[in-house]
N, C-alpha and C positions, 0 to 999 in steps of 0.2 A: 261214366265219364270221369276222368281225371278229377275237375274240379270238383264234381259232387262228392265223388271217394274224400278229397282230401277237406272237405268244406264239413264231411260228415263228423271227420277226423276233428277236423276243429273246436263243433261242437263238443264232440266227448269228452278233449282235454280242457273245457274251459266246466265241465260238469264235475270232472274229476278236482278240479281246483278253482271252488268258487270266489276265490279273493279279489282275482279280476273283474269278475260281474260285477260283484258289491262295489269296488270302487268305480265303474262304467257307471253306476246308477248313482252312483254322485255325485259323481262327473255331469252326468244328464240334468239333475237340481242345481246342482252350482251353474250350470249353464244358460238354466230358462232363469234362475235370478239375474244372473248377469245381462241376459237378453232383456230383462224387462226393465231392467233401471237406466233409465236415458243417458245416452254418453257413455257407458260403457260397452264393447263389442265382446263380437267373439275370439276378435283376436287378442284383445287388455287377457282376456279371463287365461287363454292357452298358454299368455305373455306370462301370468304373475304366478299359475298353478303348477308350471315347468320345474322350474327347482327343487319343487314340493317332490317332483318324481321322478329325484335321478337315486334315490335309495332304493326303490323298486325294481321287482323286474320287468322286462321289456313287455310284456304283454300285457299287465297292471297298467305300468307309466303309459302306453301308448290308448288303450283302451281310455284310461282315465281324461286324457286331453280330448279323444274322438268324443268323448260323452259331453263336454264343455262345449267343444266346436258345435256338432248338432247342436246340443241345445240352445245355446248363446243365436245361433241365426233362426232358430223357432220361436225363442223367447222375445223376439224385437218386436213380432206382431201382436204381442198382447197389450204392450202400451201406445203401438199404432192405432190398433183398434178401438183400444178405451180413451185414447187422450188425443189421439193425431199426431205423439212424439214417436216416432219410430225409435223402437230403441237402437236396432242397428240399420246398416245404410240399409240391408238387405229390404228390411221391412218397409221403406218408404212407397216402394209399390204398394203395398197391402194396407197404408194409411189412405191410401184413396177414397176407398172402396168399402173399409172396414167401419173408418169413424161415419161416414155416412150412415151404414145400418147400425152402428149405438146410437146415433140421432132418429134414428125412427125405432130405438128399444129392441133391437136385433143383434144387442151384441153377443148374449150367448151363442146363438147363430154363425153370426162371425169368428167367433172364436174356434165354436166345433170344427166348424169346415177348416179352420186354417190349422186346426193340430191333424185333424184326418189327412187335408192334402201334404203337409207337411210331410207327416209319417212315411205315409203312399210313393213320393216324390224319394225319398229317401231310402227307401226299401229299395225301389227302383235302379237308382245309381249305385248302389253295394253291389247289388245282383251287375249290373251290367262292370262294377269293377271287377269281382271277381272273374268274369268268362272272358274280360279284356283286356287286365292286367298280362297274365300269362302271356300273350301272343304278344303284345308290346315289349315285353322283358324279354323274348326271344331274340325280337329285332335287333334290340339293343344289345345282346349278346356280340353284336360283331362289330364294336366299336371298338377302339385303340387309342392312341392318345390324340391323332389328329381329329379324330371324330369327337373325343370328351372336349377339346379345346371348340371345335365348331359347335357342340349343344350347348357350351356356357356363355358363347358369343353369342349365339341363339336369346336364349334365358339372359342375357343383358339389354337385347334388343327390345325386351318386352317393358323394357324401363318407360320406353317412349306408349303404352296402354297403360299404365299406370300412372301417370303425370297427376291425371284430373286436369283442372282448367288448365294451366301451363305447363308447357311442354318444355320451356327453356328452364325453369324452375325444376320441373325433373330430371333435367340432364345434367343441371346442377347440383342436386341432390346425389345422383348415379354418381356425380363423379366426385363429391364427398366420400361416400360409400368405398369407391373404388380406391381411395386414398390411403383410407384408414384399412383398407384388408393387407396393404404392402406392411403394414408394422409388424412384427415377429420375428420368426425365421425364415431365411432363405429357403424356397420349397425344394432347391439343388444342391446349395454352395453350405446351408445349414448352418450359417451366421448370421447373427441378430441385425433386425435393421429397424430404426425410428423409433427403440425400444426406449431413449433417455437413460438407459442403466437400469431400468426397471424391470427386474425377471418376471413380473406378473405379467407383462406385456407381450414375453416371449410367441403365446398363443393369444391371438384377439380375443378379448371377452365377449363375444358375442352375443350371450345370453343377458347381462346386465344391460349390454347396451340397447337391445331387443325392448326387457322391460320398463329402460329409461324412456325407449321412443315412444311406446305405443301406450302405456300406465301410468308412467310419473309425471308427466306431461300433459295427461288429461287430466291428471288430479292438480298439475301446479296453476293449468286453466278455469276448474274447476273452484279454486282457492279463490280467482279475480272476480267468481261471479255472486253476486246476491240472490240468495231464494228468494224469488218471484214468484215460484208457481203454486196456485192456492189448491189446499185437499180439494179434492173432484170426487162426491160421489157418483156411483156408475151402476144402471140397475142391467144385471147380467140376464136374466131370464132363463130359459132353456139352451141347452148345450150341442146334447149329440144333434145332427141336422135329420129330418125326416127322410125313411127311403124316397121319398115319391121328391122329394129336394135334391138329395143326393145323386142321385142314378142323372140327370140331369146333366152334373157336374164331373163324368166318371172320364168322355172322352177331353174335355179342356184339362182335367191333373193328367192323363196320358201324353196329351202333345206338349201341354207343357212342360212334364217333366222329361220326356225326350230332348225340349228345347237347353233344359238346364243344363244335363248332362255333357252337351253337346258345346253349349257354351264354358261349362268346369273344365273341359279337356284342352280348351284353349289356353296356353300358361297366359295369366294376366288378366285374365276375364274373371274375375270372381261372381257370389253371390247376388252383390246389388243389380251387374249388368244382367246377370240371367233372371233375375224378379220381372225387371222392367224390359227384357225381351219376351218375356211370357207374356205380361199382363197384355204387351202390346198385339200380337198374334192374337189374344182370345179376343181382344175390343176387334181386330180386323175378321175374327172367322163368324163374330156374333151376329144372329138375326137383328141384334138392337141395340148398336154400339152406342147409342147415345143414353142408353141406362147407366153404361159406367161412366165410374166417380161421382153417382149419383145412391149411390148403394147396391151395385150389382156384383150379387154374390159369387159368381164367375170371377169376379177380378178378385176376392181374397181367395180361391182355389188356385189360379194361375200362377199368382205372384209368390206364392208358399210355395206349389208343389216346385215351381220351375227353380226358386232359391234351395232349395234343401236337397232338390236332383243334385245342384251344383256342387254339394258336399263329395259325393264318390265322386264325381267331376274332379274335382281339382285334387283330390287324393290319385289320382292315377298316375297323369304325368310326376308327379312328386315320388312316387313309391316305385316308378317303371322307369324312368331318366332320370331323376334327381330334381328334376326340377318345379319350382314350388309354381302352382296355380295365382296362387294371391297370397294377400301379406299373412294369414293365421296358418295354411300351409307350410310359407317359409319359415315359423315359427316351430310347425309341427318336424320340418326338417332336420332345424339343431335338436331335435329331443330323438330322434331316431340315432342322430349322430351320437347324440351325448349316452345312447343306450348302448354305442358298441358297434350299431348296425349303419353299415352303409348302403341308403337306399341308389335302385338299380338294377340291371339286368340279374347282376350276382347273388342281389339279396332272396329273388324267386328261386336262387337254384343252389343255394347252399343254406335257408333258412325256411323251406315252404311251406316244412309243418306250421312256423312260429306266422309266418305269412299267413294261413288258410284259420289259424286259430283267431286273428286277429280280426278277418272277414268274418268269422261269426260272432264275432261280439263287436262286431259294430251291425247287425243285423240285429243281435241281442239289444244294441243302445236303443234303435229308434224303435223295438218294442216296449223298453221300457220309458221312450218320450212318449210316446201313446199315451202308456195309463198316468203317468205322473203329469203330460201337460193337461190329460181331460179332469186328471184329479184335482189340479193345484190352480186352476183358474178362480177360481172363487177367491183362493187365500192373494192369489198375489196379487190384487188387487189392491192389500194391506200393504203390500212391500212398495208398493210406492210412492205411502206417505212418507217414506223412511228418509228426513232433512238432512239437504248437504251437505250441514255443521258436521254428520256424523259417519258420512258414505264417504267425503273425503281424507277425512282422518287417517279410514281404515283401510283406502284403498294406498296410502303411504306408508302407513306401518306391513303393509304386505310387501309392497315393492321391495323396501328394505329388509325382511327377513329374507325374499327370496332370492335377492342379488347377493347376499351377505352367507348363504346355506348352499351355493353352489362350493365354495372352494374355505368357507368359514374366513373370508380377507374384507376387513373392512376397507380395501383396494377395491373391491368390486362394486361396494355400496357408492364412492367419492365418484365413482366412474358410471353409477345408473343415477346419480343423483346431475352429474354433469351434463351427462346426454338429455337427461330429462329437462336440464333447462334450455338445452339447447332445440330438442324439441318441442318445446314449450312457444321460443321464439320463430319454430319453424312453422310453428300451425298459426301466429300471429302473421305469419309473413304470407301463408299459403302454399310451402313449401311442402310436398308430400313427404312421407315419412319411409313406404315399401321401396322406393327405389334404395333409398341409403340400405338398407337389408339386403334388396334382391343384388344388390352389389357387395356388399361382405361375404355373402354365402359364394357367391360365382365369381368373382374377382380373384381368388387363391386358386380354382380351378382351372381357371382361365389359362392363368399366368402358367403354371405349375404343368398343364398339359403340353400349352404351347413351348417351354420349354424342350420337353421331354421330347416331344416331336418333334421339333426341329433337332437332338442329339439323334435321334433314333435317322434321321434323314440326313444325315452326316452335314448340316448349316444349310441346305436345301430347303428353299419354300414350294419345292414342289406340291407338297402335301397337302395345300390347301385348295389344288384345282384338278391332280390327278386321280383323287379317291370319291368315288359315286357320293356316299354318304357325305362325307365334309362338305363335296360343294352343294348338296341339294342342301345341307342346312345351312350353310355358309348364303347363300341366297336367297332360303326365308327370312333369315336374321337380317338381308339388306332391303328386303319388302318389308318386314315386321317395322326398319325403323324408318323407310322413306318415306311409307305414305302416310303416316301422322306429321312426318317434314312435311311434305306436300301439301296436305291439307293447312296445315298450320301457317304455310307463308302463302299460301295462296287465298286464307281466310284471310292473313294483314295487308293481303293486297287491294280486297276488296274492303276496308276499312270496317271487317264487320268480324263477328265469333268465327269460328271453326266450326264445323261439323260434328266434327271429335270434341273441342271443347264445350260447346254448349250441351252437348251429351253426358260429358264427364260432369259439367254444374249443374246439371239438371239432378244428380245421380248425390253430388258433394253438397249442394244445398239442401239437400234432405239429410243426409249425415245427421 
């Protein structure tokens, strides 16, 4: 077959040139740190390591971020597990389930199982990126500009599943977002607009602004808060889980990491939701739903395999349309950009070696999250004394070298240090942060398409109702945004939450 030939290929050239491995595998350490230190994500860690890897080449830098990503959504259940702080949202399903068996002395247990499901979960979604990638990029082969215009309308629509608890707050947010993608150059007419005189402006900074939202802004939260939380010692015990435990556990990481995957593919749906769509499937398929959240080692299999499936998950649509899954995706977007490559139908068919090399070593990563999370459990358990007087500091002196080492302008540092306060007041407010993104990256595509379409259709909007493609996605993007409308005025009709929104705070209050 096709992909195994060129998947073999892949291998060999990442054999011939081991630099990418090496930085994958540190990518993968830096990640399960970042995962285990509370408040940080995985999208902070892709945020702040980005700049660090635009002197690389594209399969280094890319490799290097996937190693962060995995690991950063593996590493959140380790302090779920031991403390009940989920380090990332992902892991809050897995705090259920987990700190319960460290209170009955089972957290070795808990922890093996959730590096093995995690791995498992993860292997899974590569394999099924790779044999699904291809045939999606195909599809996409027969777009033109009215269809790039209806996928960004699409990919804006997904603003309204990313809200969290408010939806008018996100739209808000979207349309901040959408504000600031008009500053630069005309995508036509190729004269500056909202620039103030400012050449740095010409092109949105996007990458400081990125690090300002999602980095500087937890560290400037971070600054307000008092260390509260007292050393925890934690007795680990045994690790790997017994066969006769195991085999037990093999069909709930199947379904659920079928679940993940399923939910990654959906742009918008990330990690957290596919944790807590797993965990929820295993407590309904269980002989004894009423064990979980009680210590039932089912729900830390679930809640990993189905979060870590969701990694290839949300890599697909992003690498096959363009379009990002969730906010560490959209991240991962400008770093594909900033490498040259534009992801998309074209990318499978004018880069496929660089494509098929990049699917095996992100196969290569989650072998090497294997050995390094079942090695490194014991140690990070140290990394969590490590006090905020000294975790904040450092996570600012990073922001700043790396907004400052994209273009060497301390224009880019005033401008992540800006955003950051302005992100700072948007997480006071409850204001989410991935719409303002998923709106910089698609707002200039938007714009830029629907132009060009409508020149190409001599000022005609026929385009948007006579081409199969345009309208079937021009018509998901108007179900993608009415039924969280719906739900949401039909929730304040009835004086009470939303469906969607108590979903989203169930999901945000574990954050």
């Amino acid at each position: 077959m096709y992909e195994i030939d060129m998947l073999l290929q892949g291998f060999a050239n990442l054999a011939s040139e081991p630099l990418p491995l090496l930085l994958a595998l540190i990518g993968v350490t830096l990640g399960i740190i970042i995962g285990v230190l509370p408040g940080l994500t995985a999208t902070m860690g892709v945020a702040i390591l980005l700049p660090f890897t635009f002197g690389m080449d594209p399969v280094s830098a890319i490799l290097m971020l996937c190693g962060v990503f995995f690991g950063g959504i593996f590493g959140g259940s380790i302090t779920a597990i031991l403390l009940k702080i989920p380090g990332t949202p992902a892991a809050a399903a897995t705090a259920m389930d987990g700190y319960a068996l460290s209170q009955k002395g089972q957290a070795g247990l808990a922890l093996g199982t959730a590096t093995l499901s995690s791995c498992f979960g993860g292997f899974l979604s590569v394999f099924m990126l790779i044999f699904l990638a291809p045939l999606l990029a195909g599809i996409a082969l027969e777009f033109s500009a009215a269809e790039s215009f209806a996928l960004a309308v699409f990919g804006l629509s997904i603003i309204t599943s990313v809200s969290g608890d408010s939806l008018v707050k996100g739209l808000i947010a979207g349309f901040l977002g959408l504000l600031l993608s008009t500053v630069g150059l005309d995508p036509m007419a190729g004269f500056p607009r909202f620039t103030g005189g400012f050449n740095e402006l010409l092109n949105v900074p996007f990458i400081p602004v990125m690090i300002g939202l999602f980095a500087a802004s937890e560290a400037f939260k971070s600054l307000g808060q008092p260390e509260t939380r007292a050393e925890v010692k934690v007795y680990i015990g045994r690790i790997i889980p017994p066969w006769s435990v195991f085999k037990g556990l093999i069909f709930t990481i199947l379904r659920s990491s079928g679940l993940g995957i399923i939910v990654g593919i959906i742009p918008g749906a990330g990690a957290d939701i596919a944790s807590f769509v797993a965990y929820n499937e295993a407590k309904r398929f269980s002989k004894n739903p009423e064990n979980f959240g009680k210590g039932e080692i089912k729900g830390v299999a679930a809640a990993e395999s189905g979060a870590n499936a969701c990694t290839g998950g949300d890599l697909l649509p992003m690498m096959t349309l363009g379009i990002p899954g969730d906010a560490v995706t959209a991240v991962m977007l400008g770093a594909l950009t900033m490498q040259g490559l534009q992801p998309g139908p074209l990318l499978f068919k004018d880069h496929a070696g660089l494509v098929f090399t990049l699917f095996a070593g992100m196969l290569f990563c989650y072998a090497a999250l294997l050995i390094v999370g079942l090695s490194s459990l014991r140690l990070m358990g140290k990394v969590l004394e490590m006090p905020r007087a000294i975790l904040t500091p450092l996570i600012l002196a990073l922001c700043v070298v790396g907004a400052y080492a994209i273009n060497n302008s301390m224009f880019d540092v005033g401008i992540m240090l800006a955003v950051g306060v302005v992100g700072f007041f948007m997480q006071r407010w409850d204001y989410p942060a991935s719409p303002v993104v998923l709106a910089l990256i698609m707002g200039p595509m938007a714009e830029a398409s629907f132009r060009r379409a409508l020149s190409l259709s001599g000022g005609s909007l026929d385009f948007l109702y006579t081409r199969p493609i345009t309208l079937g996605l021009l018509t998901v993007a108007v179900i993608t945004l009415a039924l969280p409308l719906l739900r949401y005025f039909r929730g304040n009709g009835g004086n009470g939450p939303t469906a969607n929104g108590a979903a989203a705070g169930t999901v945000g209050t574990a954050k």
